[in-house]
Z-matrix of the N, CA and C atoms (Angstrom, degrees):
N
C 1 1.453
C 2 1.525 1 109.32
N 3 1.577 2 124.66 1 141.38
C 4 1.146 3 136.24 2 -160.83
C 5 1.957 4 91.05 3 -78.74
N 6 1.286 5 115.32 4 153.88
C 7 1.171 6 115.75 5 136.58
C 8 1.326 7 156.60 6 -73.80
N 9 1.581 8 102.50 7 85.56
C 10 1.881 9 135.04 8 176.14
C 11 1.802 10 87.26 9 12.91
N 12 1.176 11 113.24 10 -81.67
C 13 1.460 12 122.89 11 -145.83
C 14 1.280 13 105.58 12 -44.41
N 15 1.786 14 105.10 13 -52.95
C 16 1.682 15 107.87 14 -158.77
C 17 1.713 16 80.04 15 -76.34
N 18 0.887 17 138.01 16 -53.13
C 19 1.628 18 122.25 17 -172.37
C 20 1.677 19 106.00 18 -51.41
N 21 1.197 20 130.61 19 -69.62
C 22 1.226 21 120.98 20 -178.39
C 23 1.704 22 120.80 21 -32.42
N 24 1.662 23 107.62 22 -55.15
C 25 1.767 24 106.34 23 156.77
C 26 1.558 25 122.54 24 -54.70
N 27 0.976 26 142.05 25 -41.22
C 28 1.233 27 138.60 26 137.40
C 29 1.637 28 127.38 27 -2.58
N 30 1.970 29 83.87 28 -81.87
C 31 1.617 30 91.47 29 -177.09
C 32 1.865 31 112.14 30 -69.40
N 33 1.041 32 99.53 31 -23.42
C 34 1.671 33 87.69 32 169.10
C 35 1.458 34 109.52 33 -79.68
N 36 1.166 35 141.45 34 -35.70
C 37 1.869 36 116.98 35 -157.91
C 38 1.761 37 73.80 36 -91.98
N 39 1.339 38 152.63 37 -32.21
C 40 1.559 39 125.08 38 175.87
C 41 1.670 40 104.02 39 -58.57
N 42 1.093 41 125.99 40 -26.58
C 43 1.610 42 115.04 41 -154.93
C 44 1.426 43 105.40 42 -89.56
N 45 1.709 44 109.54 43 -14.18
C 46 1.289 45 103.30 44 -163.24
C 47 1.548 46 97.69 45 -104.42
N 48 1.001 47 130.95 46 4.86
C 49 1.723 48 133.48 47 172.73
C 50 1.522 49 102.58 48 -108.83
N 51 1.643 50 120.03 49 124.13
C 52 1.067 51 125.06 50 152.58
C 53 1.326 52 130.44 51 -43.63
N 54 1.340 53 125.33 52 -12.99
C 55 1.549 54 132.55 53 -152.51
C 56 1.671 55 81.00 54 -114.17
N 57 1.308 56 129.53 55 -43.16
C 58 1.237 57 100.09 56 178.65
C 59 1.465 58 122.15 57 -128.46
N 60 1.600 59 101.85 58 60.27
C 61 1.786 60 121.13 59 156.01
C 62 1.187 61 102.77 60 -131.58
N 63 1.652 62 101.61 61 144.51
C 64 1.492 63 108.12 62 169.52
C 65 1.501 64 99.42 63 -140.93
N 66 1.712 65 93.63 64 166.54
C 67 2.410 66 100.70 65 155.88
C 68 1.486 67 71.98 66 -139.22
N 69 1.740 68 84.46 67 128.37
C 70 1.226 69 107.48 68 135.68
C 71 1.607 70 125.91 69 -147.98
N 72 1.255 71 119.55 70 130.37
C 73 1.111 72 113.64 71 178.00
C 74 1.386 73 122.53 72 -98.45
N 75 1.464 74 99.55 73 130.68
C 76 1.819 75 127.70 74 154.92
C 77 1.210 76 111.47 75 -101.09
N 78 1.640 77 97.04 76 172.28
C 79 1.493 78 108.78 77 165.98
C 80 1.568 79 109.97 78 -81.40
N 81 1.301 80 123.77 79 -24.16
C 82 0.662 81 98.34 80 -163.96
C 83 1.768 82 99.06 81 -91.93
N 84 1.116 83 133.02 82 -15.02
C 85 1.465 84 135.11 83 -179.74
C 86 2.107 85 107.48 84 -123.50
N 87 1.134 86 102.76 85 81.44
C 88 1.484 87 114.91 86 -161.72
C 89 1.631 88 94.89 87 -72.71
N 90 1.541 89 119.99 88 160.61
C 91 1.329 90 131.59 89 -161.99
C 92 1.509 91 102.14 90 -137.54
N 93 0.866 92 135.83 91 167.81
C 94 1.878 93 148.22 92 163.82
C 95 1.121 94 92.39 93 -171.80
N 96 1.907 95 106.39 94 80.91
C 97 1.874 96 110.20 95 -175.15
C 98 1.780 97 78.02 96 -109.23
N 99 1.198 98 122.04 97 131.35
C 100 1.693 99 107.57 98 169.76
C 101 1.555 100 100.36 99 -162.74
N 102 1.349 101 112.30 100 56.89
C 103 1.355 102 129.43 101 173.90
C 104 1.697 103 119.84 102 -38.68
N 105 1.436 104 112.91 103 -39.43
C 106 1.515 105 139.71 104 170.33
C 107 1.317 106 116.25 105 -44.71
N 108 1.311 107 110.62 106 -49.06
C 109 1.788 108 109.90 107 174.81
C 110 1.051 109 113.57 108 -85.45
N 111 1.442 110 129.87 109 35.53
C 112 1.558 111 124.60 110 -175.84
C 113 1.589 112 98.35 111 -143.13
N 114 1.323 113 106.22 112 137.75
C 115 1.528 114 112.78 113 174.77
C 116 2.076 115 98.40 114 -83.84
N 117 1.315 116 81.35 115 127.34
C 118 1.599 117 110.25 116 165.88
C 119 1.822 118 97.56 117 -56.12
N 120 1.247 119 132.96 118 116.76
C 121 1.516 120 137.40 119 145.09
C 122 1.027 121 127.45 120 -18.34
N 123 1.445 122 113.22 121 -59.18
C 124 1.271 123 131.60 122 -152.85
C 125 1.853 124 111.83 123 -92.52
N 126 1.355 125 96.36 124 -29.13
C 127 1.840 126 105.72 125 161.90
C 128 1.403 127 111.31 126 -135.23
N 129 0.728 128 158.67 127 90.97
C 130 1.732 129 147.61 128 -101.56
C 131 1.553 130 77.26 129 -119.36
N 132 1.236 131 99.20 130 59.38
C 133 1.769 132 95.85 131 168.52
C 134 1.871 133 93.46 132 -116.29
N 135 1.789 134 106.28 133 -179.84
C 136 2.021 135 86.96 134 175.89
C 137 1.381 136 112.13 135 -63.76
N 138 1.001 137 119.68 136 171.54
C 139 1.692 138 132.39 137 158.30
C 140 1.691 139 99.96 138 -77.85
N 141 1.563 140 95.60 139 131.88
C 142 1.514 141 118.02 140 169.40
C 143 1.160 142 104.35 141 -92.11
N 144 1.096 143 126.56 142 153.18
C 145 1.614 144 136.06 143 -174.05
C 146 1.714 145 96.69 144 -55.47
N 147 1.313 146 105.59 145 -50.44
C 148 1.699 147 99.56 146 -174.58
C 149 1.793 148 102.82 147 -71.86
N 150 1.021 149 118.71 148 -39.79
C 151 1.307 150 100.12 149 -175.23
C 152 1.360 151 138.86 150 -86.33
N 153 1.930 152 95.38 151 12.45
C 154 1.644 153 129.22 152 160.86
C 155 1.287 154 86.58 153 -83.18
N 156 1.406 155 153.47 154 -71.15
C 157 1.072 156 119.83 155 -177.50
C 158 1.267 157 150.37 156 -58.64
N 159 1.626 158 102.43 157 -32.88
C 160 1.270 159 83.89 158 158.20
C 161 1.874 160 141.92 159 -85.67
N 162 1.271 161 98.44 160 -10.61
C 163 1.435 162 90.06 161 162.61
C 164 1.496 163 122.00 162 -74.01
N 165 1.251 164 124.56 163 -2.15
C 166 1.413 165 114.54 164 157.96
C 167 1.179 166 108.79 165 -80.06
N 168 1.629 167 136.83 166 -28.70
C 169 1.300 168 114.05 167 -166.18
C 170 1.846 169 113.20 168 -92.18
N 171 1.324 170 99.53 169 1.43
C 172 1.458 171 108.01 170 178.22
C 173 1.479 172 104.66 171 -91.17
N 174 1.463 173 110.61 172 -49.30
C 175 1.825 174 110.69 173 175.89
C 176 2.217 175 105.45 174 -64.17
N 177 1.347 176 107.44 175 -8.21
C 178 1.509 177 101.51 176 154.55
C 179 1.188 178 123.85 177 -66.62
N 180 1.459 179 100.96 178 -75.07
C 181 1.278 180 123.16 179 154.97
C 182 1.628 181 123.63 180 8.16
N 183 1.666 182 90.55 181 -64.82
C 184 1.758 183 106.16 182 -152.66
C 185 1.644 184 84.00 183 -103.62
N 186 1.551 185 136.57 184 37.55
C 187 1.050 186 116.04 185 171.30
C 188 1.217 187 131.53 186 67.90
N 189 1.210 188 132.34 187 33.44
C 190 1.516 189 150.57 188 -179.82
C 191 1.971 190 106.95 189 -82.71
N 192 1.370 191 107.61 190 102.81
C 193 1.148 192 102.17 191 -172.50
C 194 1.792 193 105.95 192 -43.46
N 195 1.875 194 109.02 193 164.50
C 196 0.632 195 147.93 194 171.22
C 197 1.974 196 129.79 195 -134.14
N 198 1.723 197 107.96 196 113.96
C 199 1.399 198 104.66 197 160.67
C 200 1.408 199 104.62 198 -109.59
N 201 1.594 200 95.98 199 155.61
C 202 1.587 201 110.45 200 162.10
C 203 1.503 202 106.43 201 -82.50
N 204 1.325 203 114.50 202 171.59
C 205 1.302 204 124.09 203 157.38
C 206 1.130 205 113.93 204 179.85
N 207 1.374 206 115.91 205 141.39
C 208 1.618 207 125.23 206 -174.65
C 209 1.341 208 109.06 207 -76.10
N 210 1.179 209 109.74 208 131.78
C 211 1.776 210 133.35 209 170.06
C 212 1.467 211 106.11 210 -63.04
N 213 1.068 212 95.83 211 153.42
C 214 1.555 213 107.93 212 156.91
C 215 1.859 214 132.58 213 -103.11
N 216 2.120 215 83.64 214 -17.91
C 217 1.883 216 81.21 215 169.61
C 218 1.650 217 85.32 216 -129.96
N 219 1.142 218 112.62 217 148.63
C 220 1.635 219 123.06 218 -57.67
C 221 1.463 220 106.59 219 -29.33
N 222 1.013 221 82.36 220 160.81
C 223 1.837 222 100.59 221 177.31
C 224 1.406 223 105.19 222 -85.34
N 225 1.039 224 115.26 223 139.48
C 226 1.848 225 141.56 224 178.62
C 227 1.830 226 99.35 225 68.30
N 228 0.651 227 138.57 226 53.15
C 229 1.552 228 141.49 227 -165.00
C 230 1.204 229 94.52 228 -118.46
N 231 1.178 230 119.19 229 150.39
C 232 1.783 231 128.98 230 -178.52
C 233 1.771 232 81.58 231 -118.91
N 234 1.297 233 89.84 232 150.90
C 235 1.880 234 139.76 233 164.02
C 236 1.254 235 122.61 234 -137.04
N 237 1.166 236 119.34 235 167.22
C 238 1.288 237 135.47 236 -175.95
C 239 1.600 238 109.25 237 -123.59
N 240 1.234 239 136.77 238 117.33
C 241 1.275 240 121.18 239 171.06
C 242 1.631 241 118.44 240 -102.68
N 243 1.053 242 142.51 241 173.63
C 244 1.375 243 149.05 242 178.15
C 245 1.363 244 111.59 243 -143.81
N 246 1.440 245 109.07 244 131.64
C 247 1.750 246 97.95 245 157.84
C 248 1.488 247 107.48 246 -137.93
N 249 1.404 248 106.21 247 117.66
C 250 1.552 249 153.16 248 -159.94
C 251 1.457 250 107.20 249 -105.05
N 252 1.790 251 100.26 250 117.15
C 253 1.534 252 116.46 251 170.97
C 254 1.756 253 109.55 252 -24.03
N 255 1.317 254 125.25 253 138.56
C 256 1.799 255 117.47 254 168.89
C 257 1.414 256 88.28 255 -102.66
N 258 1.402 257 113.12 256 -149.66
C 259 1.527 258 144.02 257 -152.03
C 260 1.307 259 91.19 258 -115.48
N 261 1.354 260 118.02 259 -38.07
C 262 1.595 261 119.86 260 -163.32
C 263 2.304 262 106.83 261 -118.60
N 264 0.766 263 100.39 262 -162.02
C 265 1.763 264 95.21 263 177.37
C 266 1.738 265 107.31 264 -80.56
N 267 1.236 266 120.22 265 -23.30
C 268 1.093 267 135.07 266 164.39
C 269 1.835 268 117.29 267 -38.21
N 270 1.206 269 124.32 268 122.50
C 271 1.494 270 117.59 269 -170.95
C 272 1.692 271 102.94 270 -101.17
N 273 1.396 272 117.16 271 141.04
C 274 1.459 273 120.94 272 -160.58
C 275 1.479 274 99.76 273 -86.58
N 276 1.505 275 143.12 274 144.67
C 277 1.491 276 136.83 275 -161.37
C 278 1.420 277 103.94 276 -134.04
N 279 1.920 278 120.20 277 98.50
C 280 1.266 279 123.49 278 -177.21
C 281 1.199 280 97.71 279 -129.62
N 282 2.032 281 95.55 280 131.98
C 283 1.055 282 100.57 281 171.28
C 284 1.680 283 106.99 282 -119.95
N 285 1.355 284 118.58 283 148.15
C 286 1.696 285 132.37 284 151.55
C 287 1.364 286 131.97 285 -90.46
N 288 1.224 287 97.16 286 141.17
C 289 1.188 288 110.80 287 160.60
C 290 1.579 289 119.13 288 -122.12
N 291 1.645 290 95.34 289 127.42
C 292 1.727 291 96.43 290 173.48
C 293 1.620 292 112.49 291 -89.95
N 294 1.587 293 120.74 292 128.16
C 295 1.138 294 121.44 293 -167.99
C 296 1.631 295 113.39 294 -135.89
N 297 1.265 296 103.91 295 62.59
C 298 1.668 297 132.92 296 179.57
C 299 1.445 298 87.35 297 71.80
N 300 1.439 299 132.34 298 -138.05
C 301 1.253 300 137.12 299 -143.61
C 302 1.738 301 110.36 300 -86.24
N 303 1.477 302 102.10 301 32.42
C 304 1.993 303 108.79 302 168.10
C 305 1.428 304 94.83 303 -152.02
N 306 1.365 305 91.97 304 -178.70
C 307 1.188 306 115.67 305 174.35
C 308 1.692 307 115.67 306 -130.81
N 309 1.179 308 117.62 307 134.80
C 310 1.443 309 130.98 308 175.12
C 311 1.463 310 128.93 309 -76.53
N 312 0.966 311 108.36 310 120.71
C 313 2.005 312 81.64 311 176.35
C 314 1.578 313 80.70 312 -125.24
N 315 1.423 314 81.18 313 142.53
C 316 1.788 315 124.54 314 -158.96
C 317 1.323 316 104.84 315 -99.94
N 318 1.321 317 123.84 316 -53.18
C 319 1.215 318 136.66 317 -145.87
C 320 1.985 319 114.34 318 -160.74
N 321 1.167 320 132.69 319 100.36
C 322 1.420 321 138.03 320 170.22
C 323 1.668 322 104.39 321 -118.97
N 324 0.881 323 106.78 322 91.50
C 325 1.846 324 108.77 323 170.49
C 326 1.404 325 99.52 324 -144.07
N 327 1.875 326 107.11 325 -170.57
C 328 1.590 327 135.62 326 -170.11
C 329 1.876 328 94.34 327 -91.98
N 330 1.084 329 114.16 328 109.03
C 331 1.716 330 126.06 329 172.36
C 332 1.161 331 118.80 330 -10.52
N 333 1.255 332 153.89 331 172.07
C 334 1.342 333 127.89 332 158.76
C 335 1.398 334 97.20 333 -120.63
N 336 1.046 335 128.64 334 -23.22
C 337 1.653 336 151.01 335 -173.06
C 338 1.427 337 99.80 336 -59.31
């Protein structure tokens, strides 16, 4: 297992540059990035794609646990998941992927957990 920290510094200076975050979905690397249907916390207005990012890189930032866990598409692939205060009691469920010089977001929805 990687070390949390240097990954957590990582996933924040990728999250906070547009040039190196992306969603994109394949089959073979599937996404449920949908930041839009979720009220932003912090102005309980929606989340804008940028301001889904940056509240992940501030809940990095501020120490917001982090697990890894291996994917299944691709297979053996490490992620990072988060689960992040919502708008409602509901906890928000983002996951990353680091993919050499970006970062992926995999997954922005309502928890299911």
């Amino acid at each position: 297992m990687a070390d949390l920290e240097t990954i957590r510094a990582r996933l924040v200076r990728l999250c906070e540059s547009k040039r190196s975050r992306r969603v994109i979905f394949t089959s073979d690397a599937p996404s449920q990035w949908q930041p839009r249907q979720f009220t932003d916390p912090r102005t309980r207005q929606a989340f804008t794609d940028e301001g889904a990012w940056t509240y992940i890189s501030r809940a990095l930032s501020d120490g917001a646990a982090i697990e890894e866990i291996v994917l299944e598409r691709p297979p053996g692939a490490s992620a990072y998941v988060l689960l992040l205060p919502g708008a409602n009691s509901r906890k928000l469920y983002v996951k990353l992927q680091i993919c050499g010089d970006h970062v992926r977001g995999r997954s922005f929805h309502e928890s299911e957990f």
